[in-house]
N, C-alpha and C positions, 0 to 999 in steps of 0.2 A: 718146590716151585714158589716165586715168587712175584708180587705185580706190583713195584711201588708207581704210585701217580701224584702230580700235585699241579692246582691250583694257584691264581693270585691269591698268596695268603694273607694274613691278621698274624698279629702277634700279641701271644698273651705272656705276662711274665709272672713268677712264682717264689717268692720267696718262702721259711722254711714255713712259717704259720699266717701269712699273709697275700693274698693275692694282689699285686702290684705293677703298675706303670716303670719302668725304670732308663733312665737315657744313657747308662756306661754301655760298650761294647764289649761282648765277651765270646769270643768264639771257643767252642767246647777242642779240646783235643782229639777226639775222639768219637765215635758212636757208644753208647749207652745200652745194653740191651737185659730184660727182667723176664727170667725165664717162667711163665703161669705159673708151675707147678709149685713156685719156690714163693710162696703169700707166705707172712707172718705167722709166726707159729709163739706158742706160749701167752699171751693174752698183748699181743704188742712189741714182741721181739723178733728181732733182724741178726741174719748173720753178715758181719763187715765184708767176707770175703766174696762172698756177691758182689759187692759196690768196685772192685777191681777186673778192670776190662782188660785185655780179653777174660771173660768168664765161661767158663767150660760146663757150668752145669754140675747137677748131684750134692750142692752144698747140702740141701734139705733133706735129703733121703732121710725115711723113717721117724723124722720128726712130728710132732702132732702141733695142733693148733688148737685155737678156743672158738667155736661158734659164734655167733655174733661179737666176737673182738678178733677175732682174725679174717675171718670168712663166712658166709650161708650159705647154705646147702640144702639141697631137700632130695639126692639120689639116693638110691639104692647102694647095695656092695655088685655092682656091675661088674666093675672092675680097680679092688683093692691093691692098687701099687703104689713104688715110694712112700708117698705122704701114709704113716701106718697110726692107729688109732683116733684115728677121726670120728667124732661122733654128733652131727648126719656124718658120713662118707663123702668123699670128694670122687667122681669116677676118673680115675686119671690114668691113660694108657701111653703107649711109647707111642713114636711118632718118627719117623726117618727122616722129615725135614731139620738137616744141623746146619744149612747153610747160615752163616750170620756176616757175611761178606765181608768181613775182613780175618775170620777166622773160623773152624768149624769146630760145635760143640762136641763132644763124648758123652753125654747123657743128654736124650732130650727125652719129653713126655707133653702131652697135651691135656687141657684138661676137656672131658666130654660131658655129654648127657644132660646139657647148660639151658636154664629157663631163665626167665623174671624174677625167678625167687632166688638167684644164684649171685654173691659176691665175692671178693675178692682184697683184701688191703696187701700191699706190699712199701714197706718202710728203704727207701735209699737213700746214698751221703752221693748228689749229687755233685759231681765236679761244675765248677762256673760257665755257664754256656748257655746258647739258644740251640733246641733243639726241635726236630722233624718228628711227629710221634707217630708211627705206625702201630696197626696191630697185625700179625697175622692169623689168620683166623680162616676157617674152612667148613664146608657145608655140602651134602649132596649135590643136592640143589642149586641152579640156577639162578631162582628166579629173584625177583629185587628185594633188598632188603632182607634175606637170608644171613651175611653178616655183619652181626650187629651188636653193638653195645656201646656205654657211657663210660666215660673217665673223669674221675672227682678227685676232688683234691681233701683229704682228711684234715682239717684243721683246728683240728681239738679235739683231745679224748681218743685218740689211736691204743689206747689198753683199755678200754672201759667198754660198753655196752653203749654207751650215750656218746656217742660221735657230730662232729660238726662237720659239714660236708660243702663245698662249694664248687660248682658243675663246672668242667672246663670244657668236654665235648663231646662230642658223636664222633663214631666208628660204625660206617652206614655204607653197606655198598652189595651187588647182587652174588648169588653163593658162586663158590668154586667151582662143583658139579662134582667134589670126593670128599669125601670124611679125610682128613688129615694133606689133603692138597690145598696146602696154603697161598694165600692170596694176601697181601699187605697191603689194610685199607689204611689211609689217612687219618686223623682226628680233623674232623668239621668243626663250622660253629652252628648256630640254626639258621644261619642263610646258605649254607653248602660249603662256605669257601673256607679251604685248608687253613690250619692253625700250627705256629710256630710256640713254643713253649720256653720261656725264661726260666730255666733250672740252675739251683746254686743252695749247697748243703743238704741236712738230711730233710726228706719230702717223706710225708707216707701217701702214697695214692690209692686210689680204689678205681678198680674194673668190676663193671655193674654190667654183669651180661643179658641179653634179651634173644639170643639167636647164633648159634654156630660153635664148632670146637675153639680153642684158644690153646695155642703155641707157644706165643711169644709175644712179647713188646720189644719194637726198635725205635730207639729214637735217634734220627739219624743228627750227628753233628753239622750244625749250618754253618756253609764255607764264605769267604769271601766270592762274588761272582766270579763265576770262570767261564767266560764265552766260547761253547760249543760250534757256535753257525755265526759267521762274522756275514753281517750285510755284503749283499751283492751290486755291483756295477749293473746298470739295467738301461736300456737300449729301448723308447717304447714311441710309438709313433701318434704323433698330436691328437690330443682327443681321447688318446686313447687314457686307461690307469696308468700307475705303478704303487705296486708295492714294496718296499724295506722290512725286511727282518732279522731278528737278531735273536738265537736260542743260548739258553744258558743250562752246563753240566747240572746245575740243581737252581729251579726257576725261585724254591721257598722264599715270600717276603720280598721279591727284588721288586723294584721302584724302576719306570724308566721314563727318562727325558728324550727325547731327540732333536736335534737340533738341524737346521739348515745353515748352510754357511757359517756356521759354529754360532749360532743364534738362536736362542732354546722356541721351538715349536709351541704354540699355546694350547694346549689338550694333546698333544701328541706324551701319551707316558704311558702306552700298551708296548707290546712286545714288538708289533708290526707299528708301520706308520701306513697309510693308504693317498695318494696325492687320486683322489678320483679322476679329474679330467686334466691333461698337462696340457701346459700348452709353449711354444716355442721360447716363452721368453723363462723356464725352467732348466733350459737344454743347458747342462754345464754344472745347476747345482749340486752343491757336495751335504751329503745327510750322515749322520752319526749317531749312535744312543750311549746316554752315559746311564749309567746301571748301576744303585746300590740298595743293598740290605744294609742287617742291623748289625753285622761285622766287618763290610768294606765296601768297596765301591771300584769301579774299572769305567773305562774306556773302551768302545767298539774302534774298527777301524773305520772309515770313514769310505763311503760308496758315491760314486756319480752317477748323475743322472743324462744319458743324452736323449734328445729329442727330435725325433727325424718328420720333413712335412706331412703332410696328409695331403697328398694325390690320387685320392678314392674319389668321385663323385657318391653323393649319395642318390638310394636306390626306395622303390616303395618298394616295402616288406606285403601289405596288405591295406584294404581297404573295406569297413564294415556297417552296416548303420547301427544305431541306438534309438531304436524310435522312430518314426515315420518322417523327423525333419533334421535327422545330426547323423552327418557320415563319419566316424573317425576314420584319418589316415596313418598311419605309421611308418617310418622311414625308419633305413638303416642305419643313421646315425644320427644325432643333432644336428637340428635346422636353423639358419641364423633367423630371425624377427621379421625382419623388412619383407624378405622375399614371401618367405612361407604363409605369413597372414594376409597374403593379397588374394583376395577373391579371382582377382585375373588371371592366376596362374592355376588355378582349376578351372574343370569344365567336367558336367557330366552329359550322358547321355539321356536321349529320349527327353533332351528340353529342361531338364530342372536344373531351376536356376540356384545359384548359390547367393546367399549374404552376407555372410559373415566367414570370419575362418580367424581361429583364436588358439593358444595351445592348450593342450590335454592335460595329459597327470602329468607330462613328463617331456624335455625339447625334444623328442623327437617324435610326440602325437599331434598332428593340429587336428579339431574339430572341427569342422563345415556345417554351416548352420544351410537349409536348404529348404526350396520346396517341399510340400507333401509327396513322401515315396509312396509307391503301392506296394504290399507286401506279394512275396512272392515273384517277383519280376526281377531280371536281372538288369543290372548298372554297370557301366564304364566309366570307373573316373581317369582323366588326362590330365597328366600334371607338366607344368614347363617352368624354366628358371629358379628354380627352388636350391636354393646354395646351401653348403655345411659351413660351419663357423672356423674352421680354418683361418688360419692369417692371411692363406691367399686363399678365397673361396673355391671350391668346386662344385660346379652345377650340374644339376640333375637333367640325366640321358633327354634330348626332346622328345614330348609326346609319350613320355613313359606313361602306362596305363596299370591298372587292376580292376579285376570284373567282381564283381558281387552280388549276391540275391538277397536282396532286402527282405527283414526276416522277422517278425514282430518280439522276439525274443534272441539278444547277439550271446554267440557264444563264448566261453572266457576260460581259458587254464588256471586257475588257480594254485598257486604253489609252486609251480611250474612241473608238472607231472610229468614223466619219461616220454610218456604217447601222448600228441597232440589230439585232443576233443571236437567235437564239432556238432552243429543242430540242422537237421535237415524239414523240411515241410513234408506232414504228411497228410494221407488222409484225414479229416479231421482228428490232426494231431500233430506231433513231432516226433523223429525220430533224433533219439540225443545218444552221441560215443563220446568215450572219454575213459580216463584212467584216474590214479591219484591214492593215496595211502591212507588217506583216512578225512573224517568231520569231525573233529571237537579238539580235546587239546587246548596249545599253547601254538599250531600252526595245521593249517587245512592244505588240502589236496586233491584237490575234484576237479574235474568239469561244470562250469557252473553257465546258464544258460539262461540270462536275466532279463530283467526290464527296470526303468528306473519308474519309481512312482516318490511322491511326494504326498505326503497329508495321508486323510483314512482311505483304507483302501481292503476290497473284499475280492478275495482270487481264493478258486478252486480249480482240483486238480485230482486225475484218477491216472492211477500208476498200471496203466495193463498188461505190461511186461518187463520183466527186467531178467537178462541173464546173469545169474548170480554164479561170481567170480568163486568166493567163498561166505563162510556165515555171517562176512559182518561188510557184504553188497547192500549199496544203500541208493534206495531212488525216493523220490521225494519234493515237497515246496520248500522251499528258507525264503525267510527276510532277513535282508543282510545290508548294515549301516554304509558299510564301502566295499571296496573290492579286493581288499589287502586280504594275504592269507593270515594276518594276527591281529588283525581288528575284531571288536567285540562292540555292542551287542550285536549277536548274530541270533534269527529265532526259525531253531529247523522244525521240521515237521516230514521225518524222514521215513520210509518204509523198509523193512528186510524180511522180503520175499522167499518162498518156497526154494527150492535146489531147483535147479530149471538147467539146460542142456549147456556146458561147457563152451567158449569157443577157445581154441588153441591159442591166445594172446591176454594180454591183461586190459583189454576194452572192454565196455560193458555198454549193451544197450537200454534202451527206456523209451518206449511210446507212451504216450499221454493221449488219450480219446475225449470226445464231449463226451460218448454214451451217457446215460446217465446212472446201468446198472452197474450193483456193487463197487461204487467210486470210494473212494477215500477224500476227506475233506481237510482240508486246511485253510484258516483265516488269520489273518493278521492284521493289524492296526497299528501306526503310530502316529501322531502328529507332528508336524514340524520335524520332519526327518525324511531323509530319504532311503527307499532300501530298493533292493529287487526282487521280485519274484522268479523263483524259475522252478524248469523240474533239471534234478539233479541224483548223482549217480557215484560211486565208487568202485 
């Protein structure tokens, strides 16, 4: 079994004692492949018949090596095969994966029982090329980081004990879940992103293992681009996206431009292009990606774009307060300027008047600056005349309304969780639902159920129940800078409650009481910032 994957890469190049930049193109013939078992033997020697692909394996049988000039080791006699007289012992057992994809070995072996203290040198006459470097490697185990290890480059002193060594990358990725079910991770650099390798003559490298069996090294031959998924014709109605994409047989190292009307796009040189909002006067453009790496380049075919009008009027999605004097409104699509921030085209109920009306995070929220609401009561806002930006406007339904219970704390999806959330009044208290995958990270997922405060500020907060989903159900206060799910500082002050009675779905509830016994406290301060408080839940 096998899993190759790759990234937007880097390219690193290699010559035979020097690590180097190099601008000739060299596209290898072939794949490359170095079987574990087969590391230097005799204090720095190679055998050539290795370095002829296809290689079938077995060169090295029963040969021995030198301790710190071929290899380290620190196993036991586990398991003494092929490699014979080894002294530490190498544990090296067969292994049934021979696939090597363009032909299949007759001897393989893996080496096992692999720590920190375990290396590796293997000397090859590299044919001229840029190459994909995998490893395959395998692990009971799951979990992340089970296979693992480094690859260096020996650059001086490949027969000696005093070797000079210079890092070219990481082999990092979660186990197989079997001892000898191989998995073929990539070589990283320490930002993540895959690494392509300038090979050319004889190279001795070292595999420096930290975690998992080791099978093989592939290093796959880099092709000229070959376009698997040629961009599509796309049909999309005003207002709305479109996307362009374009997928390549092997992605390693490709550069991409795209161009409109054969006119190179400014930042567009991902794989996709994304036009967010079209609009009528797109309808008809022609998009393309021209595509090269460090051994060719190609041509996509070239897609149109049509653009049909927008005859939707826009609709209110919802209507909510923030506070005792701002209603946001939310519409279903983008709202043009004029219309939308006219106070005349709103109206609420029960007499409050409005002042202001401005947009939100985004064209399709306006805020309503309003009278003092009373919390707890509910509201009808009326909305009329309110256009989408279309070329020809379409106006929203007359008299369209949305009800709401003004709420001292609004409630907010974060992340956009599967099940919609919500915050209800309770007896002195709230009852707060909601879903969401988790609080911390590099991206959140809650129900979050806020207030905006501005300067210091002192909130407390007692969590009286919370149905716990599983062990890491979280109710609680946060102050939090905005309301993005990857904004940071964020300052939680979360709880995780006893096991308490199931409900059949992934909601979770949370009352917050005044009482004042056995509360839980939380305070937060910041100056010249704004955050929210609320009580929150996973």
């Amino acid at each position: 079994m096998k899993n190759d994957s790759a990234k937007g890469l880097l390219v690193t190049c290699i010559a035979p004692l020097l690590i180097k930049l190099l601008t000739v193109s060299a596209q290898a013939a072939s794949d490359f492949v170095i079987e574990a078992e087969d590391f230097n033997y005799g204090g720095g020697q190679y055998l050539s018949q290795a370095d002829a692909m296809p290689y079938y394996g077995g060169a090295y049988n029963s040969l021995s090596a030198v301790a710190n000039i071929d290899y380290a080791n620190n196993d036991g006699n586990d398991s003494v095969v092929y490699r014979l007289g080894l002294s530490p012992n190498v544990d090296i057992t067969q292994n049934a994966d021979v696939d090597r994809d363009s032909w299949t070995v007759t001897a393989n072996y893996r080496i096992g029982w692999t720590d920190t203290a375990d290396w590796y040198n293997y000397t090859r006459n590299f044919p001229d090329g840029y190459y994909i470097p995998y490893a395959a490697l395998s692990h009971s185990s799951t979990a992340d980081h089970m296979l693992k290890g480094t690859l260096w480059q020996v650059t001086s002193g490949a027969n000696t004990t005093n070797q000079t060594l210079a890092r070219l990358g990481t082999f990092d990725a979660p186990g197989s879940g079997g001892w000898g079910l191989n998995n073929r991770v990539p070589l990283t650099d320490a930002n993540g992103n895959d690494l392509v390798l300038h090979l050319q003559g004889l190279i001795t490298l070292r595999y420096a293992a930290e975690s998992a069996d080791i099978d093989y090294y592939i290093f796959k031959a880099l092709q000229s681009p070959q376009i698997s998924q040629q961009p599509t014709n796309l049909t999309v109605v005003e207002g709305g996206s479109a996307t362009f994409s374009v997928r390549l047989a092997q992605p390693a190292t490709a550069a991409y431009q795209w161009l409109r009307n054969s006119v190179k796009v400014p930042g567009a040189t991902n794989s996709s292009y994304i036009l967010a909002s079209v609009s009528m006067s797109d309808s008809n453009s022609q998009f393309s990606c021209f595509i090269s790496n460090a051994v060719g380049n190609t041509n996509s075919s070239t897609a149109t774009l049509a653009v049909l009008p927008d005859t939707t009027p826009p609709s209110l999605v919802r209507a909510f307060n923030i506070g005792n004097n701002n209603v946001w409104v939310v519409f279903s699509e983008p709202v043009e300027t004029a219309s939308a921030t006219s106070i005349t085209n709103y109206a609420l109920s029960a007499g409050i008047s409005i002042s202001a009306a401005s947009f939100g995070p985004d064209t399709k929220t306006i805020v309503l600056t309003t009278a003092a609401l009373t919390f707890g009561n509910n509201y009808t806002l009326s909305v009329n005349n309110v256009r989408d930006r279309a070329a020809t406007p379409n106006t929203i339904a007359p008299n369209s309304q949305a009800t709401f219970v003004a709420l001292p704390y609004s409630p907010l999806d974060v992340g956009n969780p599967a099940q919609a959330g919500s915050v209800v009044m309770a007896t002195n208290g709230f009852d707060v639902v909601g879903s969401g995958s988790d609080i911390g990270g590099t991206a959140d997922q809650f129900q979050y159920s806020y207030q905006q405060r501005t300067g210091n500020f002192d909130v407390q907060v007692r969590v009286q129940s919370v149905d716990q989903i599983n062990a890491w159900t979280k109710a609680g206060l946060m102050a939090r800078a905005t309301l993005g799910d990857r904004i940071f500082p964020s300052l939680p002050m979360l709880a995780t409650l006893g096991h308490r009675a199931i409900r059949p779905h992934h909601a979770k509830a949370l009352r917050q009481r005044d009482r004042p016994r056995q509360h839980r406290k939380s305070r937060r301060a910041r100056a010249h910032r704004r955050f929210g408080g609320e009580q929150t839940h996973r």
